[in-house]
C-alpha positions in Angstrom: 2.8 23.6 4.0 3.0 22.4 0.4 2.2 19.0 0.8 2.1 17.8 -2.8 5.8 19.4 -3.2 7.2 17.9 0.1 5.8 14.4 -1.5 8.4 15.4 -4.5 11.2 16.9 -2.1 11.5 12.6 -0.9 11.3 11.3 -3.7 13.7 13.4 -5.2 16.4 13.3 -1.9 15.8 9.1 -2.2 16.8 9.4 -5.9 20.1 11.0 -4.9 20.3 9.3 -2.2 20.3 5.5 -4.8 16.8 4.5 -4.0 13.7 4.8 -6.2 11.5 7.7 -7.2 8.7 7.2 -5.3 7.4 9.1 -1.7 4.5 9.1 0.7 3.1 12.1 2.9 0.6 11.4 4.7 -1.1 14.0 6.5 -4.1 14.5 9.6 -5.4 17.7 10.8 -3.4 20.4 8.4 -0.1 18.4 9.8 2.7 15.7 8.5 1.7 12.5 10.4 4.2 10.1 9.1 6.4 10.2 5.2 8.6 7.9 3.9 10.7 7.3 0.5 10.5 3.9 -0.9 13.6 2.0 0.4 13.3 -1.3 -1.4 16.9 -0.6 -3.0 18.1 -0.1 0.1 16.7 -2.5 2.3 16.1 -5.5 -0.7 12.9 -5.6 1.1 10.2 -5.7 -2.2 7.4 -4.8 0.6 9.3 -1.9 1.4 7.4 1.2 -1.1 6.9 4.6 0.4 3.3 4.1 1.1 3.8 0.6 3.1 6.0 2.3 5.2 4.4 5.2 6.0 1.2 3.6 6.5 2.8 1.1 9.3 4.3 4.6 11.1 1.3 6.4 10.7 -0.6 3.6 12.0 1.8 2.9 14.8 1.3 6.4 15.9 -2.1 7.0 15.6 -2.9 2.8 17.5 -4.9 2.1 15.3 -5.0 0.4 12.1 -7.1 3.2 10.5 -6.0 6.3 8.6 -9.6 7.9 8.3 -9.4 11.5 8.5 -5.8 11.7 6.7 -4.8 12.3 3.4 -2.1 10.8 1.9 0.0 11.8 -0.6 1.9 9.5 -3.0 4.1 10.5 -6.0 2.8 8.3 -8.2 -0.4 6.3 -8.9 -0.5 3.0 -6.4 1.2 -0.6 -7.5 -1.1 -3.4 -6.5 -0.2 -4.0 -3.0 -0.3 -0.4 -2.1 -3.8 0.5 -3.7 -4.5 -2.7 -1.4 -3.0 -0.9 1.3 -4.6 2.3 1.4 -7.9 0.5 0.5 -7.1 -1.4 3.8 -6.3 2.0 6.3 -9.4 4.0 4.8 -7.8 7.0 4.5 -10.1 10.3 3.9 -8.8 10.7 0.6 -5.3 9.3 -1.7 -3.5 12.4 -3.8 -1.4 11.3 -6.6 1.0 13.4 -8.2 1.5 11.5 -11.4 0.8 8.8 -13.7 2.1 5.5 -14.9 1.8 6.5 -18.4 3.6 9.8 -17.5 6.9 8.5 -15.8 6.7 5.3 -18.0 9.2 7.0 -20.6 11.6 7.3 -18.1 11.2 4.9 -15.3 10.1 0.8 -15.8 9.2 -1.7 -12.6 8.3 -4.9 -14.6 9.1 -8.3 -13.2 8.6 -11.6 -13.6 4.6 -12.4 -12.8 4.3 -8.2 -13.0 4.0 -5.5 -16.0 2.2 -2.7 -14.8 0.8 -2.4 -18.3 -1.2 -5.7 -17.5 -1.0 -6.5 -14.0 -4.2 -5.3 -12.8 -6.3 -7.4 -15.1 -4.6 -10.5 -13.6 -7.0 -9.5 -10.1 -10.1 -9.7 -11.7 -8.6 -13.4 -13.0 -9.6 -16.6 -11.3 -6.7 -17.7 -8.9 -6.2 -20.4 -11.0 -6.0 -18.2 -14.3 -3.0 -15.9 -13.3 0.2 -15.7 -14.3 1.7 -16.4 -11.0 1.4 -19.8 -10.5 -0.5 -21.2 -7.3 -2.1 -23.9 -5.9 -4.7 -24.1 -3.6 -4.3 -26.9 -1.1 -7.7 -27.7 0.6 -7.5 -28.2 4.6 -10.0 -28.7 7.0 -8.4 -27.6 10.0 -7.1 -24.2 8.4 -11.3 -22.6 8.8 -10.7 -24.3 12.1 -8.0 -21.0 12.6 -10.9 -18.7 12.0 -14.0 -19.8 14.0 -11.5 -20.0 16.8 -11.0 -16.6 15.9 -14.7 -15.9 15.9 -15.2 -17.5 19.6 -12.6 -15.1 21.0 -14.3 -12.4 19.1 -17.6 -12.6 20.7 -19.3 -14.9 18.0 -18.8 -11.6 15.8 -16.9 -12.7 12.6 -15.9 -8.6 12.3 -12.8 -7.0 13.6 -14.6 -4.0 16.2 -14.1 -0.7 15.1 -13.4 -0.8 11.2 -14.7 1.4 8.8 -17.2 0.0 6.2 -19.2 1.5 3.8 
């Protein structure tokens, strides 16, 4: 199967369908394990882009929070939260079909806090140096969450079982 093209068959069916150009395909073992269109237009959900989605399926399947050994297959390069996202599952491998710069003459996401001509030089910012404003609020008790966390971990501060490098 032509994955790259089945990636563009989504996106395309989403765009007549009112939603946004953007699909996910993410495959294990020569076959589809999960796809999805981006539904934020029809969901209002801004978390909802194709690769979110069919990360949390593909996940769900597989019972695990890991995607190594997949490759996944997105229309366009990752937004933000989604590179986060795949950088997160640890796919095998991401496959993009195009570039910002090349649907950028025909297709514009900017909001508020977010240009995709200059939004990811606001990560390597200090938190206090972005654009979006925040505040950081100092309590005690919040580390309290985590060595809780730790104690029912086995004293290890690691989640068992991820990938690192």
């Amino acid at each position: 199967m032509d994955f790259e093209q089945r990636t563009i068959e989504i996106a395309r069916q989403n765009v007549e369908e009112g939603g946004r150009p953007f699909a996910t395909v993410i495959v294990k073992d020569g076959e589809i394990l999960a796809e999805s269109p981006n539904r934020v237009a029809q969901t209002n959900d801004p978390t909802a882009h194709a690769e979110i989605l069919a990360i949390r399926e593909a996940c769900t399947k597989l019972g695990t929070e890991h995607l190594t050994g997949t490759v996944i297959y997105v229309l366009a390069q990752p937004c933000p939260m989604c590179l986060g996202a795949l950088y997160y599952c640890s796919p095998g491998e991401v496959v993009f079909l195009t570039t910002r710069e090349a649907y950028e003459p025909h297709y514009v996401d900017d909001r508020k806090y977010f240009e995709l001509a200059t939004f990811y030089g606001e990560f390597a910012k200090n938190w206090d140096e972005r654009r979006l404003p925040m505040r950081y609020e100092p309590r005690e008790n919040a580390t309290e969450v985590y060595k809780v966390w730790q104690q029912h971990n086995g004293g290890e501060r690691r989640v068992t079982g991820v990938p690192t490098a």
